[in-house]
Each structure stands twice: as structure tokens, then as C-alpha cells.
Backbone as CSV, one residue per row, in Angstrom:
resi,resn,N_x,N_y,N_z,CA_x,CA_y,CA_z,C_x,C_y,C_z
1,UNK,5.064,-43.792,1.720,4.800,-42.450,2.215,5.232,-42.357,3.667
2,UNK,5.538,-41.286,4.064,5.952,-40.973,5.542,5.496,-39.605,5.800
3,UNK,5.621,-39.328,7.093,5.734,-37.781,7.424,6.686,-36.957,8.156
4,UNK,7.328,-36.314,7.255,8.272,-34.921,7.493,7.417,-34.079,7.967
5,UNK,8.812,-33.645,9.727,8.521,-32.474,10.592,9.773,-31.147,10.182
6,UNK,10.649,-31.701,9.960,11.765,-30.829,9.526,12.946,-31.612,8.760
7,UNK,14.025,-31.168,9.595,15.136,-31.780,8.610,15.019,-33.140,8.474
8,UNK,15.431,-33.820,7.778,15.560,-35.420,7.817,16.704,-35.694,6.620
9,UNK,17.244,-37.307,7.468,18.123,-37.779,6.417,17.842,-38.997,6.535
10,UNK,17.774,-39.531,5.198,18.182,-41.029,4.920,19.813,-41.735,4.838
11,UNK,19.397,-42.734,5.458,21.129,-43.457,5.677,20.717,-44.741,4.992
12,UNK,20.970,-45.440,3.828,20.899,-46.541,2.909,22.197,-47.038,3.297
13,UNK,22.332,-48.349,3.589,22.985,-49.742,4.267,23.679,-50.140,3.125
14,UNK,22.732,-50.419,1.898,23.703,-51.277,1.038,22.284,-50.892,-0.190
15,UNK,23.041,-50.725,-1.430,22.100,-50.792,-2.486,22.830,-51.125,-3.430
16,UNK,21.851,-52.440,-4.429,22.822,-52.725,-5.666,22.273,-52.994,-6.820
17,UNK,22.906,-52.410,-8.091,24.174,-51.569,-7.843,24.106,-50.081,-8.510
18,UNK,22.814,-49.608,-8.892,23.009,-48.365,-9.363,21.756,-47.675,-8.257
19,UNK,21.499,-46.960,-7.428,20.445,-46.448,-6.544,20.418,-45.253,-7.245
20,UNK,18.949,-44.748,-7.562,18.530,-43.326,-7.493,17.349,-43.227,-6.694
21,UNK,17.111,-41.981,-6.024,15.757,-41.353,-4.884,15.635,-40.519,-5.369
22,UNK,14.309,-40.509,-5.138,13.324,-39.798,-5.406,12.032,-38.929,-4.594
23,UNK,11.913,-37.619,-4.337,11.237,-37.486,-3.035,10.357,-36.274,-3.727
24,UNK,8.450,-37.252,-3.414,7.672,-36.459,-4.087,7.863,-36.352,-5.835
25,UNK,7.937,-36.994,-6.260,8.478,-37.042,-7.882,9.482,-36.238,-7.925
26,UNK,10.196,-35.624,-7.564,11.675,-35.174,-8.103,12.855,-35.522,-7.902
27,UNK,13.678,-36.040,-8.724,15.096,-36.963,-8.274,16.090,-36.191,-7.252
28,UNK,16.445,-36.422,-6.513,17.127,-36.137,-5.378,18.533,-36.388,-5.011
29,UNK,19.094,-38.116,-4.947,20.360,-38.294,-5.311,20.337,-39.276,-5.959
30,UNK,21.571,-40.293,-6.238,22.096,-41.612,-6.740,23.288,-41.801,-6.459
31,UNK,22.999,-43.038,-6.281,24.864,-43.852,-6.122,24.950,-44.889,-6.929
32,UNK,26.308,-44.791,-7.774,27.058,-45.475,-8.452,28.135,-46.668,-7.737
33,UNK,28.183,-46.078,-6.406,29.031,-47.063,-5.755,29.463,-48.799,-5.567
34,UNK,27.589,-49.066,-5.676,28.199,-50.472,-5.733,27.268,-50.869,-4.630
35,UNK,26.997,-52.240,-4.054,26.513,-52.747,-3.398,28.008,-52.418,-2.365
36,UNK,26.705,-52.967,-1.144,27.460,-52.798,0.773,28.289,-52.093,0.757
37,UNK,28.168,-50.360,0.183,28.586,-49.509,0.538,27.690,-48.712,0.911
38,UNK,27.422,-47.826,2.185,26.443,-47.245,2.566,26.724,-45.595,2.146
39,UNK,25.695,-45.111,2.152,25.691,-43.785,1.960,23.947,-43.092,2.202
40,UNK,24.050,-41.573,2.301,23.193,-41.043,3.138,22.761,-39.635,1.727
41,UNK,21.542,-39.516,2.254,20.377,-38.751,1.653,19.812,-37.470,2.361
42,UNK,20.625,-36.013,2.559,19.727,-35.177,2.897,18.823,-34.795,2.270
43,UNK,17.569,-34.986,2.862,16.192,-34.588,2.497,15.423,-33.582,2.545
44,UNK,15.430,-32.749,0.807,14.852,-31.296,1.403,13.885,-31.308,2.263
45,UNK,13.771,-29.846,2.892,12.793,-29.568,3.996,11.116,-29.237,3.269
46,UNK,10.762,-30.101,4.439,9.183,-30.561,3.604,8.695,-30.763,5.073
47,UNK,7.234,-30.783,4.993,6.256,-31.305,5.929,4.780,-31.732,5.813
48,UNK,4.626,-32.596,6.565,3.101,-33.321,6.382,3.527,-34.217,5.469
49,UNK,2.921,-35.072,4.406,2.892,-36.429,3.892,4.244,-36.401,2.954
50,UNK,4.830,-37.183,2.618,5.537,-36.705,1.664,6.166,-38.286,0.957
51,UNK,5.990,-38.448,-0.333,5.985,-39.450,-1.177,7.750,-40.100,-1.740
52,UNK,8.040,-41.155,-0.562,9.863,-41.381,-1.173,9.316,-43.255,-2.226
53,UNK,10.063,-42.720,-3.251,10.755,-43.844,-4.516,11.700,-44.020,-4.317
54,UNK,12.468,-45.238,-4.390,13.870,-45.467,-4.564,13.934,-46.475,-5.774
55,UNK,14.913,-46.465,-7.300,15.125,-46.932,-8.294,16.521,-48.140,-8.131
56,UNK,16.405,-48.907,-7.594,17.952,-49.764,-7.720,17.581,-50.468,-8.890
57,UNK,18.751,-50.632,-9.521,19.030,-51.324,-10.963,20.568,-52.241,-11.043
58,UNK,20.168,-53.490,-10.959,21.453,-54.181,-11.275,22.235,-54.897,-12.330
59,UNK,21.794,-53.990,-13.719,21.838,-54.283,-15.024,23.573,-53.624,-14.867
60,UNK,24.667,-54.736,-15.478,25.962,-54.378,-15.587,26.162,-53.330,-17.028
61,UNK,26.674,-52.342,-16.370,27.146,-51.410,-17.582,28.681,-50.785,-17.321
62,UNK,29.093,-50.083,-17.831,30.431,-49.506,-17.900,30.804,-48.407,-16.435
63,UNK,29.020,-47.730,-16.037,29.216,-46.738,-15.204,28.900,-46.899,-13.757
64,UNK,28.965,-47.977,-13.011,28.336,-48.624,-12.115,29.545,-49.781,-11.552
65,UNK,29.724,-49.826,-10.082,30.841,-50.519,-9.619,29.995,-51.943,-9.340
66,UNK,30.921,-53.199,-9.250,31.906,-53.331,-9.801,31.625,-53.516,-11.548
67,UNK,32.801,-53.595,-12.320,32.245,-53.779,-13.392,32.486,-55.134,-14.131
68,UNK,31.445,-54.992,-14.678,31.772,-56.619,-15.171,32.803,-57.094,-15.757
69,UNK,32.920,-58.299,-15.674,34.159,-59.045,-16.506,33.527,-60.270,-17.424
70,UNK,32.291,-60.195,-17.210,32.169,-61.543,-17.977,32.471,-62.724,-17.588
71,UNK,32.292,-62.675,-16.336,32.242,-63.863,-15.243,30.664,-64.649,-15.760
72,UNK,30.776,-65.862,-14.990,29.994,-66.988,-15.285,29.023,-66.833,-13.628
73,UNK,28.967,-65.621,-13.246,27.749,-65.490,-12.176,27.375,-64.089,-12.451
74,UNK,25.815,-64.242,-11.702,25.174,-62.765,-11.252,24.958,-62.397,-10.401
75,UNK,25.328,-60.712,-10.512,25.571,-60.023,-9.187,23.668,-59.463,-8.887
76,UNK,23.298,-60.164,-7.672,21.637,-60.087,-7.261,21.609,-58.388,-6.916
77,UNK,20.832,-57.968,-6.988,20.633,-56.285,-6.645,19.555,-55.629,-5.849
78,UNK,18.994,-54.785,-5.555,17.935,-53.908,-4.687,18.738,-53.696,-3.738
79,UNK,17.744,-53.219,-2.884,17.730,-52.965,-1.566,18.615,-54.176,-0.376
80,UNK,19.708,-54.507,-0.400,19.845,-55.616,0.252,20.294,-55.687,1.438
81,UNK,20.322,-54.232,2.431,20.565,-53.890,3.869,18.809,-52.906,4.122
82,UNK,19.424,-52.508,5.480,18.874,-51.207,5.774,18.519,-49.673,5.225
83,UNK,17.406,-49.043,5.338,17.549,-47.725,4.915,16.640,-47.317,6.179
84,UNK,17.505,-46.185,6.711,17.449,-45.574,8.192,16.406,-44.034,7.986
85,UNK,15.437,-43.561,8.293,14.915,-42.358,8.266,15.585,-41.451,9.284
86,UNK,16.047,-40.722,9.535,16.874,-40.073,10.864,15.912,-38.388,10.873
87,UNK,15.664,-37.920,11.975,14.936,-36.696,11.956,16.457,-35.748,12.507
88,UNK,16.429,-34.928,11.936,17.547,-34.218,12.039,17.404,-32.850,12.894
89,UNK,18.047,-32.455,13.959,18.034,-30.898,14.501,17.873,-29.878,13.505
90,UNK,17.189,-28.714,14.615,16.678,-27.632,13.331,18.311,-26.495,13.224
91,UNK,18.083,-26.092,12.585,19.616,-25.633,12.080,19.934,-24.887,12.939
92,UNK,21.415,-24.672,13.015,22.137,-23.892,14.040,22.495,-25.070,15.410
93,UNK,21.794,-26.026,15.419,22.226,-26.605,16.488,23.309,-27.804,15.884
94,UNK,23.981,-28.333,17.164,24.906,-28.975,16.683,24.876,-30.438,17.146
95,UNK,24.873,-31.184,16.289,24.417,-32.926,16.593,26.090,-33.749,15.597
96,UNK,26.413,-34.894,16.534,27.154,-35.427,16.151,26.675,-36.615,15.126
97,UNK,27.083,-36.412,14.124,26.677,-37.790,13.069,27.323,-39.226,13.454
98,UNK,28.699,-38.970,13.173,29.574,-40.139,13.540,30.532,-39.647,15.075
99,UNK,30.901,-40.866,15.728,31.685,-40.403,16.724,32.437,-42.213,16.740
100,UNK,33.898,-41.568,16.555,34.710,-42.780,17.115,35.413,-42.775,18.296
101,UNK,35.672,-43.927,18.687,36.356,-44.429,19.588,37.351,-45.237,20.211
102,UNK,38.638,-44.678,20.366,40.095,-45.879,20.306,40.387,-45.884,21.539
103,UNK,40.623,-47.523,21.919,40.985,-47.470,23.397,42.171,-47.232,23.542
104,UNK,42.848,-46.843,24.879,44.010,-46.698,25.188,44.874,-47.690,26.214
105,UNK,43.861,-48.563,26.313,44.613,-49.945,27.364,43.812,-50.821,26.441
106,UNK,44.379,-52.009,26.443,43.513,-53.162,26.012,43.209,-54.063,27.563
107,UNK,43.806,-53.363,29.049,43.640,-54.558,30.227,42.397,-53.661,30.639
């Protein structure tokens, strides 16, 4: 459980290999991607207590990266990075998510 003031997003690090969320009993998103690929969760707007599940499953099937081959190992699964809570600006304002940076001298 946590508590929502306004917007919020989740940023998940690595999940493997099938993730679904869940916020307050109702499913919200999922990723198929695969382990140590990160991806992010806007979280409807809610406030005061509010109840997050997360489902990782690392049972190999057809719809879920990578896919098996019938290799002679197993791929371990859950939660196996970070998952970030981020409180987000109230709308209309403008916040940078990502920002890169390339140098132009290496001296």
C-alpha cells in the first residue's frame, strides 16, 4: 500500500518475464517484453491509501520474450531490478522525463 497525492508513475527496472499491475484490484498495464527491459506505469489519479499488486510470471510460452528453445537452462523471473514511484506535476505544467546529453570535446 502507498499514498497517492496526484499524478504518479511507476518506472519498473527489469521484470521477468511476463509483468502485469494492478492498482486497487483493477488491471492497469503488462509487459511482454522480457526481462532488463524497463518500462513505466501511468497511474490513474487517485488519493489517500491506495492498494498496488504486481503479477510477474516466468512460465515459457509462445507470447512472452525471449522464447524458448528448449535449452538445457532456466530463465529465473520476478522482480529482478528496481521499481521507482515518481509523483508527477499537476497537469498543464511541463516536467522533463528523460534528458540527454552529448559532449562536444572529449579534452
Amino acid at each position: 500500500q502507498f499514498k497517492q497525492a496526484g499524478a504518479a508513475r511507476l518506472q519498473f527496472m527489469s521484470c521477468s518475464f511476463y509483468c502485469r499491475v494492478f492498482l486497487d484490484g483493477e488491471a492497469i498495464a503488462d509487459s511482454r517484453s522480457g526481462g532488463y527491459t524497463p518500462f513505466f506505469v501511468d497511474l490513474p489519479k487517485g488519493s489517500g491509501d491506495r492498494e498496488l499488486v504486481v503479477l510477474a510470471d516466468n512460465r515459457f510460452n509462445s507470447t512472452t520474450a525471449p522464447l524458448h528453445t528448449g535449452g538445457d537452462f532456466w530463465m529465473y523471473g520476478g522482480l529482478i531490478r528496481s521499481v521507482l514511484l515518481h509523483d508527477m506535476p499537476d497537469d498543464g505544467q511541463v516536467w522533463p522525463w528523460r534528458a540527454h546529453v552529448f559532449p562536444t570535446s572529449l579534452a
